[in-house]
VEXGUDREN-525375 format. One record per residue (C-alpha): residue number from 1; residue in three letters; x, y, z. Coordinates in nm, 3 decimals. Each point is the difference from the previous one (the first is absolute). Layout:
<sites>
@roti: NUM | gufi: ALA | u: X | v: Y | w: Z .
...
</sites>
This chain:
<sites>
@roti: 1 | gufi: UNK | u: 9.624 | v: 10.485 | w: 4.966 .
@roti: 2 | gufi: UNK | u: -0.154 | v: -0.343 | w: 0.128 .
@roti: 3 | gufi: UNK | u: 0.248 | v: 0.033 | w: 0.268 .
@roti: 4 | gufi: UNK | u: -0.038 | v: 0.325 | w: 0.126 .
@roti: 5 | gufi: UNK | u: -0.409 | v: -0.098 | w: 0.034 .
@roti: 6 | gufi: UNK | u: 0.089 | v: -0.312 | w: 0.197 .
@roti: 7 | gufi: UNK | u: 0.195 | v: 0.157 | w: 0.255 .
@roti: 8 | gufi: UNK | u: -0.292 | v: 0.266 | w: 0.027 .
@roti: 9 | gufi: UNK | u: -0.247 | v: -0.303 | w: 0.044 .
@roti: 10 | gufi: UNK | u: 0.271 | v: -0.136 | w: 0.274 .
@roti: 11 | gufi: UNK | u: -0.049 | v: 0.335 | w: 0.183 .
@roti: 12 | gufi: UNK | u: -0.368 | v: 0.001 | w: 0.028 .
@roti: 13 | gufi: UNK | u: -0.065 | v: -0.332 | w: 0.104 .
@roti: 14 | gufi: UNK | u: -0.165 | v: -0.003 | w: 0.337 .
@roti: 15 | gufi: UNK | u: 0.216 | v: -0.302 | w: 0.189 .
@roti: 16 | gufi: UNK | u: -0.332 | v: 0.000 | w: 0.234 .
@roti: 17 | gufi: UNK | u: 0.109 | v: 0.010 | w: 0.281 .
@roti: 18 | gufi: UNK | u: -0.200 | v: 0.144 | w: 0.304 .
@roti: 19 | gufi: UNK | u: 0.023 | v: 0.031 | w: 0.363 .
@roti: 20 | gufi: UNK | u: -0.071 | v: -0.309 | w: 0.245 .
@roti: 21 | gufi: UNK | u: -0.140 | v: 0.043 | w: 0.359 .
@roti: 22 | gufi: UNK | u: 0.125 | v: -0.285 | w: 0.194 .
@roti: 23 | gufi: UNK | u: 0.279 | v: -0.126 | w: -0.259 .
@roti: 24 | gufi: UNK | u: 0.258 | v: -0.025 | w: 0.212 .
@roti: 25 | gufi: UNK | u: 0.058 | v: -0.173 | w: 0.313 .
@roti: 26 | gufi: UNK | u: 0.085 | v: 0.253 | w: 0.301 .
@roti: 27 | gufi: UNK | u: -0.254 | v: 0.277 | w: -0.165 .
@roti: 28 | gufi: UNK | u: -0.178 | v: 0.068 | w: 0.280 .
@roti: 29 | gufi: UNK | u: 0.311 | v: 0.020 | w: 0.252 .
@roti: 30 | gufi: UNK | u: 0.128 | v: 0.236 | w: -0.229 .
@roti: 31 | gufi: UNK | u: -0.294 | v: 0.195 | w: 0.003 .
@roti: 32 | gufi: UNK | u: 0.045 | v: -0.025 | w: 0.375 .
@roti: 33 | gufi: UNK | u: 0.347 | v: 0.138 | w: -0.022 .
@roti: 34 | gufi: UNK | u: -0.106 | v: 0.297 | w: -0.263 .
@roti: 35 | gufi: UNK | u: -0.246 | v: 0.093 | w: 0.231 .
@roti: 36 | gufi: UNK | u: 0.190 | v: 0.026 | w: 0.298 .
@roti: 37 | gufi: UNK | u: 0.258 | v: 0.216 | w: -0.179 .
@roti: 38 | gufi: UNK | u: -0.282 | v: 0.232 | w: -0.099 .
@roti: 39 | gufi: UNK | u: -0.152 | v: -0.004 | w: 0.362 .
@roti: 40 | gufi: UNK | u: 0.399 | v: 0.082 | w: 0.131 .
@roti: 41 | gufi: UNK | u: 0.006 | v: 0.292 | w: -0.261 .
@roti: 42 | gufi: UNK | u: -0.298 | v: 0.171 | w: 0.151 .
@roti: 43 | gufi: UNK | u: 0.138 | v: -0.009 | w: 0.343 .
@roti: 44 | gufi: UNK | u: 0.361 | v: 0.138 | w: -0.113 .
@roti: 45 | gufi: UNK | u: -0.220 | v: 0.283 | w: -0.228 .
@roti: 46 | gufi: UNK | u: -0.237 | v: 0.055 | w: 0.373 .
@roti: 47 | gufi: UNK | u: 0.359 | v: 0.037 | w: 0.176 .
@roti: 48 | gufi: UNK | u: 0.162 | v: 0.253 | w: -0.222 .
@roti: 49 | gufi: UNK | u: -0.283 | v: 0.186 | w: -0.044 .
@roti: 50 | gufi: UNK | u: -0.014 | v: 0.070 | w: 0.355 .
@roti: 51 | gufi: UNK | u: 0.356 | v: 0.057 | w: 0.048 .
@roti: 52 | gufi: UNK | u: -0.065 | v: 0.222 | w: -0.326 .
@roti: 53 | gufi: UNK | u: -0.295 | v: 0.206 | w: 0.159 .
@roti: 54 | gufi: UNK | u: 0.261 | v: 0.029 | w: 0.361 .
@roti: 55 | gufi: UNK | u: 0.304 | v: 0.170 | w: -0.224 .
@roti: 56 | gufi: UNK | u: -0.254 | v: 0.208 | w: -0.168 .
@roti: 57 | gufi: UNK | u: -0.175 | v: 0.169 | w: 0.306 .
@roti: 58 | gufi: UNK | u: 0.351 | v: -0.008 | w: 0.210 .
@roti: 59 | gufi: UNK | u: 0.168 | v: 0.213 | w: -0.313 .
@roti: 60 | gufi: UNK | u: -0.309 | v: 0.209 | w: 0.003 .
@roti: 61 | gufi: UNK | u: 0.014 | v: 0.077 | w: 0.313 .
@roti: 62 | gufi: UNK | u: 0.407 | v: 0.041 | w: 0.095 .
@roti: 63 | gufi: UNK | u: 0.025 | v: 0.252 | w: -0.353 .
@roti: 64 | gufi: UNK | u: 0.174 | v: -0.323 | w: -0.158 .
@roti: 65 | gufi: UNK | u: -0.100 | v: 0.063 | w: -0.360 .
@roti: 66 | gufi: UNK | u: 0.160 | v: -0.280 | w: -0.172 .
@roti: 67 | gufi: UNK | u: -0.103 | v: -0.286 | w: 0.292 .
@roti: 68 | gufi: UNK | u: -0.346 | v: 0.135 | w: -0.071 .
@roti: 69 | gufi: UNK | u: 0.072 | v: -0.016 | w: -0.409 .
@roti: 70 | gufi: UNK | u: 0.090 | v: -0.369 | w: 0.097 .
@roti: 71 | gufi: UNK | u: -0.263 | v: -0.056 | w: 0.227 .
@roti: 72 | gufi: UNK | u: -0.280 | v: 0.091 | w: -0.283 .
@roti: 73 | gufi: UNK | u: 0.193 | v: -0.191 | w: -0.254 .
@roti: 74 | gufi: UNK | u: -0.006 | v: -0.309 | w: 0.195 .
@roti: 75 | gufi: UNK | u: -0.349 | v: 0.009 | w: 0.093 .
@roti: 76 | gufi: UNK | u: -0.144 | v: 0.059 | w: -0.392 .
@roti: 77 | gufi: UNK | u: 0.268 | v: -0.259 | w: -0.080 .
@roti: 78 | gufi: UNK | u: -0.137 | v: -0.279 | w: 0.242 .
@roti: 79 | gufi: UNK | u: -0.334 | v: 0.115 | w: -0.083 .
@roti: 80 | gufi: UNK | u: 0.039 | v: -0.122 | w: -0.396 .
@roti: 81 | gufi: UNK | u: 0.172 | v: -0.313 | w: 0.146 .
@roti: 82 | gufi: UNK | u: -0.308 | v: -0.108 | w: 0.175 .
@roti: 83 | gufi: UNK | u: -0.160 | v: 0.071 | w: -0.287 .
@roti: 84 | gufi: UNK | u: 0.151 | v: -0.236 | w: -0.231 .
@roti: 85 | gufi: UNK | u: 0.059 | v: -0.286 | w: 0.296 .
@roti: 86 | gufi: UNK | u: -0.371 | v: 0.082 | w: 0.002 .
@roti: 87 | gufi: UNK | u: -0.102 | v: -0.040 | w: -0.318 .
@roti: 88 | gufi: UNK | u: 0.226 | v: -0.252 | w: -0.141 .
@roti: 89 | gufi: UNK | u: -0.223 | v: -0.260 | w: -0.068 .
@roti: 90 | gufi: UNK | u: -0.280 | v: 0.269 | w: -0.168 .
@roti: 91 | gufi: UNK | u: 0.318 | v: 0.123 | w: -0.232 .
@roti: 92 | gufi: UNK | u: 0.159 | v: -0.347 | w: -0.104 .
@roti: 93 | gufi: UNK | u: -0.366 | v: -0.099 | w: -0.081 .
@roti: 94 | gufi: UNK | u: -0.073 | v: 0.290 | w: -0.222 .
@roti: 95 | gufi: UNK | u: 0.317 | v: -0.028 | w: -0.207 .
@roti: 96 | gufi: UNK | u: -0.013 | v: -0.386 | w: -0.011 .
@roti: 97 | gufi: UNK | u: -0.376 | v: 0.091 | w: -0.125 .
@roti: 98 | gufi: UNK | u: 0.129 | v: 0.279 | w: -0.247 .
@roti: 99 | gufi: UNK | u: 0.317 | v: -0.269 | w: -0.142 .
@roti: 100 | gufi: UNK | u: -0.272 | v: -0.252 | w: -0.036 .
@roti: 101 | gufi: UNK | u: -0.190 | v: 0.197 | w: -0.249 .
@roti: 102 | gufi: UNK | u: 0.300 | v: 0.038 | w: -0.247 .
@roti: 103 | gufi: UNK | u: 0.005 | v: -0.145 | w: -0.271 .
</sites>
């Protein structure tokens, strides 16, 4: 039974480790780089949701009822992308905040 109580104490110990700002050399180019990807994101999302908006009034307008199905489609679906591109940071923080608290 000793055993079984160990392994239970094994579980539960906090190793204590935490995140490091600045740990790593190259942190801030990679920041850099993250960024940009996020900044590229919002101009692919800013493309297709004008070439979303386009299909949508040219299928409302010829009678095309499925190029105007696709058109409204891609424009909610590029809207929730630049949602989350948008609030990445806000929603990595909150969960990182939320994980933090467990215990």
């Amino acid at each position: 039974m000793a055993l079984l109580s160990d392994k239970i104490t094994q579980l539960a110990f906090d190793p204590g480790i935490q995140p490091a700002d600045g740990g790593l050399p190259g942190l801030s180019v990679l920041k850099q780089v993250i960024g940009s990807i996020n900044m590229f994101g919002l101009i692919v999302v800013v493309g297709a949701l004008a070439v979303s908006a386009g299909v949508w009034a040219w299928g409302h307008h010829s009678g095309g009822h499925q190029a105007e199905a696709n058109g409204k489609k891609g424009v909610l679906v590029s809207a929730g992308a630049a949602l989350l591109l948008g609030a990445s940071n806000g929603v990595v923080a909150f969960f990182s905040t939320l994980g933090s608290q467990v215990h």
